[in-house]
BALOBA-1460 file (C-alpha; in Angstrom, 3 decimals):
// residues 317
<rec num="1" residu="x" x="63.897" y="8.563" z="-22.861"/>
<rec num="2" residu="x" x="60.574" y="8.945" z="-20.845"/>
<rec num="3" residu="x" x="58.104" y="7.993" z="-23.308"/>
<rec num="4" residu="x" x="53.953" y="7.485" z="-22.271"/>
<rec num="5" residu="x" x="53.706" y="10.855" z="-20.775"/>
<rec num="6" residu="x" x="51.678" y="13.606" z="-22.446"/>
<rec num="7" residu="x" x="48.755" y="15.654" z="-21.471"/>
<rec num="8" residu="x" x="45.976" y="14.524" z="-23.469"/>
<rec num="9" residu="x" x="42.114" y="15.246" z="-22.202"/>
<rec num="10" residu="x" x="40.161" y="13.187" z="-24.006"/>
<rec num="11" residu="x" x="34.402" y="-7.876" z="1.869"/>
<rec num="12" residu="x" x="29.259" y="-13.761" z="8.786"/>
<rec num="13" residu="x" x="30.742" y="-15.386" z="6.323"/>
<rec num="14" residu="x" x="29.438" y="-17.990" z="3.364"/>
<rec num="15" residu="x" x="26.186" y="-17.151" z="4.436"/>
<rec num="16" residu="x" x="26.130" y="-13.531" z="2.349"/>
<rec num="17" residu="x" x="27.028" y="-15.396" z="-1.077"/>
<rec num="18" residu="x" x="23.388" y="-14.607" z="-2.184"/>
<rec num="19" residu="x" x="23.519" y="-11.239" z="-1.027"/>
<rec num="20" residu="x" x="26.148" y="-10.899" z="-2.658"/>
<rec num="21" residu="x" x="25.470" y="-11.888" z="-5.914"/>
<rec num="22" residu="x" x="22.104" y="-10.544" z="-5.628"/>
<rec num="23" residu="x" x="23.556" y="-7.374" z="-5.032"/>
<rec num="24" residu="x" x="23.804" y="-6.267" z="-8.309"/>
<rec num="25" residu="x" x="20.879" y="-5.263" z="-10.213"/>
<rec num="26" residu="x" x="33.823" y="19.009" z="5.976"/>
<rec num="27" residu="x" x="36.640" y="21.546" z="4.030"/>
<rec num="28" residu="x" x="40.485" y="20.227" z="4.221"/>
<rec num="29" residu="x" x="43.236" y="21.710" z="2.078"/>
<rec num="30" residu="x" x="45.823" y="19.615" z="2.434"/>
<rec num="31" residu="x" x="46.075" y="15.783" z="1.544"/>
<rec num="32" residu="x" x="44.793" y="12.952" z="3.971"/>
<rec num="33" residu="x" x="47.260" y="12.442" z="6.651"/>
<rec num="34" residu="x" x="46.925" y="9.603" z="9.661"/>
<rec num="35" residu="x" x="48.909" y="7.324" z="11.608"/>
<rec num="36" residu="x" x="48.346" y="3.662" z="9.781"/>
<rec num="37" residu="x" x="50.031" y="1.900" z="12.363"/>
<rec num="38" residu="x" x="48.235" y="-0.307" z="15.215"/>
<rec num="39" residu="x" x="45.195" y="-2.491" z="14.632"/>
<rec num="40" residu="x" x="41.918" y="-3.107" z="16.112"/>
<rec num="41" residu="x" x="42.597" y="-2.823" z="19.265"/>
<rec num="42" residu="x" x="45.373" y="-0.371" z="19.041"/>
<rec num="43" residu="x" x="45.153" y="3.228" z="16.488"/>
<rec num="44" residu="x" x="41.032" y="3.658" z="16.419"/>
<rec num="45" residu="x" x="41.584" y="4.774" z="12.988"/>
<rec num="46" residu="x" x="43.264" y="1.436" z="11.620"/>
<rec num="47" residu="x" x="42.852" y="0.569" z="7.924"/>
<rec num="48" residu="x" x="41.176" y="4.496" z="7.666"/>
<rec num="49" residu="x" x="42.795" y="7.420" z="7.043"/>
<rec num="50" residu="x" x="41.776" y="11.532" z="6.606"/>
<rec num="51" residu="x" x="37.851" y="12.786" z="7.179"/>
<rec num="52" residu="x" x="34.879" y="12.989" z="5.246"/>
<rec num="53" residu="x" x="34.173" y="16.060" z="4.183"/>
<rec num="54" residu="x" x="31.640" y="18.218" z="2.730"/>
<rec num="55" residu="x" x="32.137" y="21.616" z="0.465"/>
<rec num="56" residu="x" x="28.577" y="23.978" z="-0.144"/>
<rec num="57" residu="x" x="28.819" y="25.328" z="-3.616"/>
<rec num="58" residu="x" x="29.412" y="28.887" z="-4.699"/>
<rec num="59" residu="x" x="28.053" y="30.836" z="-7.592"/>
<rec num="60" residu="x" x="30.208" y="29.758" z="-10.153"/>
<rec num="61" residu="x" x="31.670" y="26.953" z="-8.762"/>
<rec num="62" residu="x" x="32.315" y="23.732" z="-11.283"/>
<rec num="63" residu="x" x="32.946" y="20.085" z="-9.782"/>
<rec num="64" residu="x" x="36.481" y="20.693" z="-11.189"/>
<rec num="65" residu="x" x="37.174" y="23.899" z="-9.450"/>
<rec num="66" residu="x" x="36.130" y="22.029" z="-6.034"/>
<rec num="67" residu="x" x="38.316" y="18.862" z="-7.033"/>
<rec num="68" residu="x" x="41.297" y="21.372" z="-7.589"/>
<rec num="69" residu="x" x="40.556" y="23.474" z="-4.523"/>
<rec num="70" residu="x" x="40.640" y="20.118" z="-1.716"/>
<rec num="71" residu="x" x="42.777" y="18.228" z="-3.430"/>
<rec num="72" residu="x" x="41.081" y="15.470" z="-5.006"/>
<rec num="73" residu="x" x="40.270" y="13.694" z="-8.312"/>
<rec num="74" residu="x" x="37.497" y="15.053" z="-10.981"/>
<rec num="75" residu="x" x="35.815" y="11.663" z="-11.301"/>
<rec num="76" residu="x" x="36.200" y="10.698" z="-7.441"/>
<rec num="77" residu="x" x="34.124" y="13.789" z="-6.706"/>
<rec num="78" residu="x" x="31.889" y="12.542" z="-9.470"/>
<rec num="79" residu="x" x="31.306" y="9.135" z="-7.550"/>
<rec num="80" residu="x" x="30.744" y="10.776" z="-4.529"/>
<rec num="81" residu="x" x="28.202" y="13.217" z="-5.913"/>
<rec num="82" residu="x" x="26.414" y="11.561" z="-8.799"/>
<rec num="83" residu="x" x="23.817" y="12.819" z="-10.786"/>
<rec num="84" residu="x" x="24.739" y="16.211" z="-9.682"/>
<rec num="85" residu="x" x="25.699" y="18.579" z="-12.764"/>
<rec num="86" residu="x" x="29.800" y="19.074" z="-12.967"/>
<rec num="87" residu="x" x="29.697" y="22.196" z="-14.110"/>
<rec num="88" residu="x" x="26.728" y="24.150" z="-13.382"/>
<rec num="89" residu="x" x="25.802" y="22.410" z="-9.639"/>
<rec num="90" residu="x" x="23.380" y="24.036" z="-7.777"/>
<rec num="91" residu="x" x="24.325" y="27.271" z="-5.361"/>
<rec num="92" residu="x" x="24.235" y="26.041" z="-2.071"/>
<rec num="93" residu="x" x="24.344" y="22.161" z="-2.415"/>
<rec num="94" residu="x" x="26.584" y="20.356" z="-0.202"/>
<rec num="95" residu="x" x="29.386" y="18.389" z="-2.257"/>
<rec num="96" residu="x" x="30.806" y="15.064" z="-0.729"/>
<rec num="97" residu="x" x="34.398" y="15.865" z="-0.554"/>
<rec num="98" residu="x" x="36.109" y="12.226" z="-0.822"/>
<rec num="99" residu="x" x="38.653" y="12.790" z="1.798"/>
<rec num="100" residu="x" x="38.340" y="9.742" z="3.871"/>
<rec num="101" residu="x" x="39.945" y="6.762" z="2.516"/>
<rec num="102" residu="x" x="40.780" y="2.636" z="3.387"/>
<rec num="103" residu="x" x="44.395" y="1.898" z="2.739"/>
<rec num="104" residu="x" x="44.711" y="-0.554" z="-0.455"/>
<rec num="105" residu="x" x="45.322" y="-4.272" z="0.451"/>
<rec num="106" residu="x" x="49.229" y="-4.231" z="-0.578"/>
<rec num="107" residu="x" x="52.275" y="-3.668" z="1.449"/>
<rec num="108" residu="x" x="52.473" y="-0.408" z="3.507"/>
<rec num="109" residu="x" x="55.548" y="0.572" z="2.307"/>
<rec num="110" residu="x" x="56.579" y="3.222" z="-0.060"/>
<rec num="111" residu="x" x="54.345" y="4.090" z="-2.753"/>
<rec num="112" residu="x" x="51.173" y="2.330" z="-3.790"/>
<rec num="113" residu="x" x="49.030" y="3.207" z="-6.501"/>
<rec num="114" residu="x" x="45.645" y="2.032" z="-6.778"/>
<rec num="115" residu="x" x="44.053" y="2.622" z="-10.450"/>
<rec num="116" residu="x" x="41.057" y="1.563" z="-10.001"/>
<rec num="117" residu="x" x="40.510" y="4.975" z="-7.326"/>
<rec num="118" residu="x" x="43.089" y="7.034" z="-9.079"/>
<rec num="119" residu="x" x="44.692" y="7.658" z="-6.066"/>
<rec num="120" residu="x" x="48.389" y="7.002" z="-4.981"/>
<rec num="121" residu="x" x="49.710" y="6.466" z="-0.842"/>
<rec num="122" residu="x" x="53.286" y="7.105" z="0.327"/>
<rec num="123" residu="x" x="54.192" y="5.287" z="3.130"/>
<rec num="124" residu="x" x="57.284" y="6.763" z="4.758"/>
<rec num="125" residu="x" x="59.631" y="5.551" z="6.675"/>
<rec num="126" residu="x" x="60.347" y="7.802" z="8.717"/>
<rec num="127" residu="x" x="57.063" y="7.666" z="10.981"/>
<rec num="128" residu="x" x="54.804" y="5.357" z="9.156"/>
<rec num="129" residu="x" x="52.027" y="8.141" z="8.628"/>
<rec num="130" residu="x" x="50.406" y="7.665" z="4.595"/>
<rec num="131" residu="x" x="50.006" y="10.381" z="2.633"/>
<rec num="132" residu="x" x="47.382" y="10.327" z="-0.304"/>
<rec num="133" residu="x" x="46.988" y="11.848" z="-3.576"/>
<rec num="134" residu="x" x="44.804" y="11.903" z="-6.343"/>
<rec num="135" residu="x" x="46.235" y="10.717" z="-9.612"/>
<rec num="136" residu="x" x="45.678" y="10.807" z="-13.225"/>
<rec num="137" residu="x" x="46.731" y="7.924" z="-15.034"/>
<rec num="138" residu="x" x="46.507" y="5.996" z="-18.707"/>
<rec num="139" residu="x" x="43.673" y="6.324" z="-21.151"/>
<rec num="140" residu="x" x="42.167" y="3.257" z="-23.228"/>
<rec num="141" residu="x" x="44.973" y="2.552" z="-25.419"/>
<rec num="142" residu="x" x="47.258" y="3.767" z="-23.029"/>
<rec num="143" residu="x" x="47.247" y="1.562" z="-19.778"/>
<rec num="144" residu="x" x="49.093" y="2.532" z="-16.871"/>
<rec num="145" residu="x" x="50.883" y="-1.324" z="-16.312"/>
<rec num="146" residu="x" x="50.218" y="-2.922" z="-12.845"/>
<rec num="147" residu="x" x="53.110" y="-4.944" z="-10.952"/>
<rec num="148" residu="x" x="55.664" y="-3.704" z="-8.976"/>
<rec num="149" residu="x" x="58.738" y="-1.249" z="-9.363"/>
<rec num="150" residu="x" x="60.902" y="1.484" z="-8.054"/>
<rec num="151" residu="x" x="62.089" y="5.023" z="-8.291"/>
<rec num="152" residu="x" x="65.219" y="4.604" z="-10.412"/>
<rec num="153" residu="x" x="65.548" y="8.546" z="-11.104"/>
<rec num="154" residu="x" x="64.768" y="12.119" z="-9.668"/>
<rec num="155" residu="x" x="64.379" y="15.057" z="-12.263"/>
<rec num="156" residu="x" x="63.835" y="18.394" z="-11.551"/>
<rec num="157" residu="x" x="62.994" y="20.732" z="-14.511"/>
<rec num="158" residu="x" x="62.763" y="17.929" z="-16.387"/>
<rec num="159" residu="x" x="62.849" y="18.134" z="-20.483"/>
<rec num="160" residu="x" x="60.221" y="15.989" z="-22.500"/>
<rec num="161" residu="x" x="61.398" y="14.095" z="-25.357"/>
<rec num="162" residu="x" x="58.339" y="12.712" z="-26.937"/>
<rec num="163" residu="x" x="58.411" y="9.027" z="-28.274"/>
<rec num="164" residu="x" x="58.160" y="7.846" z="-31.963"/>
<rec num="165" residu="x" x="54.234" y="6.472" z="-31.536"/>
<rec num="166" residu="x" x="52.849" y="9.872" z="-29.588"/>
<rec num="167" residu="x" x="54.209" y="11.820" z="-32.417"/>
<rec num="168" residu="x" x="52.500" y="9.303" z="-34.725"/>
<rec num="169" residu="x" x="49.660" y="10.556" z="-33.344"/>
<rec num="170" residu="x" x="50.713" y="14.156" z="-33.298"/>
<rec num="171" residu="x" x="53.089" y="14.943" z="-35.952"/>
<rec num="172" residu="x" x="53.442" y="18.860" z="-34.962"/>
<rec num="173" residu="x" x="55.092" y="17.823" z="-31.665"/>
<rec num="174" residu="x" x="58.604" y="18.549" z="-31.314"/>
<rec num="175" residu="x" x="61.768" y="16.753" z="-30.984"/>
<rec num="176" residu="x" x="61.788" y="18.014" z="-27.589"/>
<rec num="177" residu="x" x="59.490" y="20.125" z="-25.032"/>
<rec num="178" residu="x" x="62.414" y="21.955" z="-22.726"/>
<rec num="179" residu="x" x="61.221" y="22.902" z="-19.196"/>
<rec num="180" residu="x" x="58.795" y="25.712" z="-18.653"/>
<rec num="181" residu="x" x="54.835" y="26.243" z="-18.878"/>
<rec num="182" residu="x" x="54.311" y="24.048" z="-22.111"/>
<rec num="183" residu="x" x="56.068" y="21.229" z="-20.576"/>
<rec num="184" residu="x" x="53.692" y="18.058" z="-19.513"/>
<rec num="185" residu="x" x="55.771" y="16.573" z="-17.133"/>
<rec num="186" residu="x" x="55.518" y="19.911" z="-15.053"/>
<rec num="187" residu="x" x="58.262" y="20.477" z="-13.234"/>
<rec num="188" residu="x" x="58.924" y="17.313" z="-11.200"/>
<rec num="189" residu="x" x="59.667" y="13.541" z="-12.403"/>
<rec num="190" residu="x" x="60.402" y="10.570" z="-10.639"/>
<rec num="191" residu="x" x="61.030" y="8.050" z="-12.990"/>
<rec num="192" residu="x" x="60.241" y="4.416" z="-12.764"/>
<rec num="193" residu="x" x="61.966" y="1.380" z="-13.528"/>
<rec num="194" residu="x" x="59.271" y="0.410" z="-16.200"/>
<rec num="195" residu="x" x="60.870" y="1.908" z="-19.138"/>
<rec num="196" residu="x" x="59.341" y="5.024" z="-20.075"/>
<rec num="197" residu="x" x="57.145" y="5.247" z="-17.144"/>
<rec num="198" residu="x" x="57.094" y="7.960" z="-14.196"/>
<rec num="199" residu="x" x="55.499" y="10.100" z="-11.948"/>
<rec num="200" residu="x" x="55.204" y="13.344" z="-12.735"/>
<rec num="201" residu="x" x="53.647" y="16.892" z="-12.690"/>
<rec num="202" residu="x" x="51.275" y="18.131" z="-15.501"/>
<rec num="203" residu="x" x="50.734" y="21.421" z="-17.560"/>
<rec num="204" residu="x" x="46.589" y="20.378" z="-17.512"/>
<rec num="205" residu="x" x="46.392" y="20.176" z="-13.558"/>
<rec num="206" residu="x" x="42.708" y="18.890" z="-14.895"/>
<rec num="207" residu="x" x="43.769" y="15.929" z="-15.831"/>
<rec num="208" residu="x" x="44.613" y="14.574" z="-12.714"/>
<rec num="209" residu="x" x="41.591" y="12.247" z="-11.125"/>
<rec num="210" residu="x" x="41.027" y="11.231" z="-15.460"/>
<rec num="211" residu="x" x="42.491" y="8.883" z="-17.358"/>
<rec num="212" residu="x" x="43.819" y="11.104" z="-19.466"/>
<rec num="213" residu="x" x="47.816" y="10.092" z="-19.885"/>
<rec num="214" residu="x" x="49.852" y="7.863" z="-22.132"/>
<rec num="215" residu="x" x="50.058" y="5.595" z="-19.411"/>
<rec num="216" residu="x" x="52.443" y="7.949" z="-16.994"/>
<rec num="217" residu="x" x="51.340" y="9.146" z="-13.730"/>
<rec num="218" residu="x" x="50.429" y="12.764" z="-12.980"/>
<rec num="219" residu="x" x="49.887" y="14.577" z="-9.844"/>
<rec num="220" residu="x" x="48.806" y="17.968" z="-9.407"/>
<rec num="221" residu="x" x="51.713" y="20.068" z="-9.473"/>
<rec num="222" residu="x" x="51.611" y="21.107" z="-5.615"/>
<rec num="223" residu="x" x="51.513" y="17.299" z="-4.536"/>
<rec num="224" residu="x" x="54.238" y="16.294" z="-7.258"/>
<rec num="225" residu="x" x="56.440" y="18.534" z="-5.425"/>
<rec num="226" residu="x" x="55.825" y="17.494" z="-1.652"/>
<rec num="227" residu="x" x="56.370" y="13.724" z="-3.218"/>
<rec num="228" residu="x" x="59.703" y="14.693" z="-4.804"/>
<rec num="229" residu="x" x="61.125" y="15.932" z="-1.769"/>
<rec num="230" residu="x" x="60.060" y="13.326" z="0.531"/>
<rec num="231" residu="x" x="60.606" y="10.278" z="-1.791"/>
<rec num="232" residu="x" x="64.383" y="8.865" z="-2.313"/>
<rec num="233" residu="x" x="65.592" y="7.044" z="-5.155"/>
<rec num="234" residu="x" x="64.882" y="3.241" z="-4.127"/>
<rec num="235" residu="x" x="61.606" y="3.916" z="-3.043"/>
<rec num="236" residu="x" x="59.627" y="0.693" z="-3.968"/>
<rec num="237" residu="x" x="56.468" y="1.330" z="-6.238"/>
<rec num="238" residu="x" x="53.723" y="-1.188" z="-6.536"/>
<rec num="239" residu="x" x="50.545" y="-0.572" z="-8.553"/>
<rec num="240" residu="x" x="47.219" y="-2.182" z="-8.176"/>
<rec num="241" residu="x" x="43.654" y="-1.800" z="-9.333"/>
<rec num="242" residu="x" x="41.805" y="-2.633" z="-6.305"/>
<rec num="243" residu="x" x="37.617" y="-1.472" z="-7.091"/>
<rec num="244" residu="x" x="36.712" y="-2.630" z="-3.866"/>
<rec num="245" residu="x" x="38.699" y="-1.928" z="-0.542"/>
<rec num="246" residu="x" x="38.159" y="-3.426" z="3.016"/>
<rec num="247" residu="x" x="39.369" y="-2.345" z="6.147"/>
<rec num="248" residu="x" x="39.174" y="-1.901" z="10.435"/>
<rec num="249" residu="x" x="38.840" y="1.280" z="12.664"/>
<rec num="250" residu="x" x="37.667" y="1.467" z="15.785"/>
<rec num="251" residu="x" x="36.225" y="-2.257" z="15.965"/>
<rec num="252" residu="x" x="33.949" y="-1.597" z="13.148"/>
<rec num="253" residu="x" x="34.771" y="-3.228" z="9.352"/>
<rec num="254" residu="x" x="34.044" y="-0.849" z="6.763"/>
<rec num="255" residu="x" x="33.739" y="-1.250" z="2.502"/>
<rec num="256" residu="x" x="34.719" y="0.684" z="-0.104"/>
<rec num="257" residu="x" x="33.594" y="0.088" z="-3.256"/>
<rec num="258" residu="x" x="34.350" y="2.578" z="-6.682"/>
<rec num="259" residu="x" x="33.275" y="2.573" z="-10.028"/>
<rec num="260" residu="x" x="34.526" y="-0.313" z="-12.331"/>
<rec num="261" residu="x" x="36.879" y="1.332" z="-15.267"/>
<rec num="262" residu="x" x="33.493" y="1.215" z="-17.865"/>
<rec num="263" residu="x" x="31.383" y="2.968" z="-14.977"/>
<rec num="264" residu="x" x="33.960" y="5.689" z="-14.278"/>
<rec num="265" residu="x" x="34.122" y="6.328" z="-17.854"/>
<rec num="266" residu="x" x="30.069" y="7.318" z="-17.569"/>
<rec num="267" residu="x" x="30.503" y="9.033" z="-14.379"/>
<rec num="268" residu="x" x="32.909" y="11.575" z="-15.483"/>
<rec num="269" residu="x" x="30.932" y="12.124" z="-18.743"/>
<rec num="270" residu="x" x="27.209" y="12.110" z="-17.250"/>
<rec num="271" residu="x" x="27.780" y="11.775" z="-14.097"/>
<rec num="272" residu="x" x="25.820" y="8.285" z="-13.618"/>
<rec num="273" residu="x" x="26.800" y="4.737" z="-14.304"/>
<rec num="274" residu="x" x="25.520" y="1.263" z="-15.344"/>
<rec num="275" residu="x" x="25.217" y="-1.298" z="-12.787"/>
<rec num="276" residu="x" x="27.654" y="-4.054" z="-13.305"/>
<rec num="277" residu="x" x="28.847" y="-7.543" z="-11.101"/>
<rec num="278" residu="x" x="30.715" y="-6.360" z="-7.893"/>
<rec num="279" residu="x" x="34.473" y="-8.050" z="-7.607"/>
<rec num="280" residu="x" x="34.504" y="-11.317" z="-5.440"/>
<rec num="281" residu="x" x="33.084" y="-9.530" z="-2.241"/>
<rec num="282" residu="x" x="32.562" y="-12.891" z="-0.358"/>
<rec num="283" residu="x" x="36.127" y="-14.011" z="-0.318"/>
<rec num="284" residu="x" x="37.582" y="-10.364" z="0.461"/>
<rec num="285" residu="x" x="34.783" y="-10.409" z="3.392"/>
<rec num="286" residu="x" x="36.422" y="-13.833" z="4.362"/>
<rec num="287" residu="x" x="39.904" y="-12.676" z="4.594"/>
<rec num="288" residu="x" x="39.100" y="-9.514" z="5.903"/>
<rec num="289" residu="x" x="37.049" y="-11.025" z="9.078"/>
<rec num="290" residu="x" x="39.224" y="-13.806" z="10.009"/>
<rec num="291" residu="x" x="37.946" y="-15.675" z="13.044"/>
<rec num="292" residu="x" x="36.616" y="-12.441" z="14.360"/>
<rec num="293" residu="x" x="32.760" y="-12.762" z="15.516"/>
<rec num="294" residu="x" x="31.517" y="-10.288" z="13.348"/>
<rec num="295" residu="x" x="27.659" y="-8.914" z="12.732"/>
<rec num="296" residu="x" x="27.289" y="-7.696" z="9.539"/>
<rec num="297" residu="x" x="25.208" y="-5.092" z="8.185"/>
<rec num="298" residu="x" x="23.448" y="-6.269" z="4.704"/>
<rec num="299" residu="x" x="21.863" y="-3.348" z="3.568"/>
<rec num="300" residu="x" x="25.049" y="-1.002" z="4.525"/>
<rec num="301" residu="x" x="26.826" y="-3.715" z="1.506"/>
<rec num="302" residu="x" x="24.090" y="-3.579" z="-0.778"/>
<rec num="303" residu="x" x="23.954" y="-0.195" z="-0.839"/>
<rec num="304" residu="x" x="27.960" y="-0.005" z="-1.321"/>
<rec num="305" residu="x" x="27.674" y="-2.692" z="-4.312"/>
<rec num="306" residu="x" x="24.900" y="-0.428" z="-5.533"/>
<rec num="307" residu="x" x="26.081" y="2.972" z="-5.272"/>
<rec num="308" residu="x" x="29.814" y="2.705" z="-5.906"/>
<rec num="309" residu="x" x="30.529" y="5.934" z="-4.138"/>
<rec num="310" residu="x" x="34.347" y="5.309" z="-3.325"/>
<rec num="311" residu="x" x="33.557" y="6.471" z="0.184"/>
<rec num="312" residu="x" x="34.183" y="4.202" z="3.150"/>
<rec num="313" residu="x" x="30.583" y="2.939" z="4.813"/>
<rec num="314" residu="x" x="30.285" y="1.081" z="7.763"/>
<rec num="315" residu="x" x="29.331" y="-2.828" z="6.839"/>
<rec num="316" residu="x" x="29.913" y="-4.725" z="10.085"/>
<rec num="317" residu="x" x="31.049" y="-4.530" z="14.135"/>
């Protein structure tokens, strides 16, 4: 039986190496949609896909009500926004809306989920457009695993039989959680071939954008639903934890850097975060620019290494 699932809150050249190390220390509804196929010199979007966005803040507006109401993740809108208060912000301050996003360096085919964003794309095949969704996924403890897999299983309604080590943590938890309100997988489940991992709605729709989970997958309960219809058992599933993401549109190379799992932890609980070492920058610049002749902008990637918004900035034409 599905096991780990349980709602529980709790990129010229060698020439930047310094830089690099020295580097350290608006309103959509629906989810980003965009054709991904074509290239520099064919879609002018390329490696990007959806808009930035921005949201102005009503009286009694909290960061989560926002992240619910566009469709993103709690601590994404955190990164985008820091420093600003989650749950008291201002009246009339514009909030970021991460909307705009680089496709994760793995293969543009069914799903891909990136941890280190908490963020999932389907790829279909029908007419190669990506879909993205925000995602909540394991807490420490509780690691959602990376590699690669499938959907083995569709469940609607689906019935929760929790495993012997969650009720060793909670010993009040029944045999088994039939479907309806109190269920945590919601009312959609995809399972994976991972044993007792899967994709799956939630009962806390908060959770999702958190590491929050036994090491399942949630989605918010609307998104769950457009993913179970559209996926078919088969689909391949690969996960990856890719902090910094590099891509083309238009002719112009762009960076995306988030939070590192340590500094997302502080972002979603002061909304702030330690500087820490970027990932290898220098060789993902490498592979990303090829043999194209390419200026680069150094203070657009020190500010990305610095700021670790998770919003695409323009590095280099």
């Amino acid at each position: 039986m599905p096991a780990r699932c349980e709602a529980s809150d709790p990129v010229r050249r060698r020439i930047l190496l310094g830089l690099m190390v020295a580097a350290v220390g608006l309103v959509a509804r629906r989810p980003a949609i965009a054709a991904v196929e074509g290239d520099l010199n064919g879609d002018l979007r390329g490696d990007l896909i959806g808009e930035r966005e921005v949201h102005v803040v009503a009286e009694g507006e909290t960061l989560l009500d926002i992240a619910r109401r566009y469709d993103v993740g709690f601590i994404e809108l955190r990164a985008a926004n820091q420093g600003l208060d989650a749950w008291i912000p201002p009246v009339g301050t514009r909030v970021v809306l991460p909307t705009e996003h680089i496709l994760p360096d793995a293969p543009h085919r069914g799903i891909v989920v990136n941890l280190a964003e908490l963020r999932l794309y389907y790829f279909p095949e029908s007419d190669g457009a990506a879909v993205t969704y925000p995602i909540g996924i394991g807490r420490e403890g509780w690691e959602t695993p990376l590699g690669r897999t499938r959907i083995v299983r569709k469940r609607r309604d689906p019935a929760w039989y929790p495993p012997a080590s969650i009720r060793a943590e909670k010993p009040d938890l029944p045999g088994v959680v039939p479907p309806g309100p109190d269920n945590p997988l919601g009312r959609f489940a995809l399972d994976l071939a991972l044993e007792n991992y899967l994709l799956h709605g939630t009962n806390k729709p908060n959770g999702v954008g958190r590491r929050v989970s036994h090491g399942c997958i949630r989605l918010y309960p609307n998104d769950i639903a457009r993913l179970f219809d559209a996926v078919p058992v088969g689909t391949p599933v690969d996960i990856v934890n890719q902090e910094l993401k590099l891509g083309w549109s238009g002719g112009a190379l762009y960076m995306e850097l988030h939070p590192n799992r340590q500094q997302a932890d502080e972002i979603e609980a002061k909304g702030t975060f330690t500087p820490a070492p970027p990932p290898d920058i220098q060789a993902a610049l490498d592979r990303a620019i090829g043999d194209r002749p390419v200026t680069l902008d150094r203070p657009a990637i020190d500010r990305a290494v610095r700021e670790r918004t998770g919003l695409p900035l323009r590095i280099g034409s």
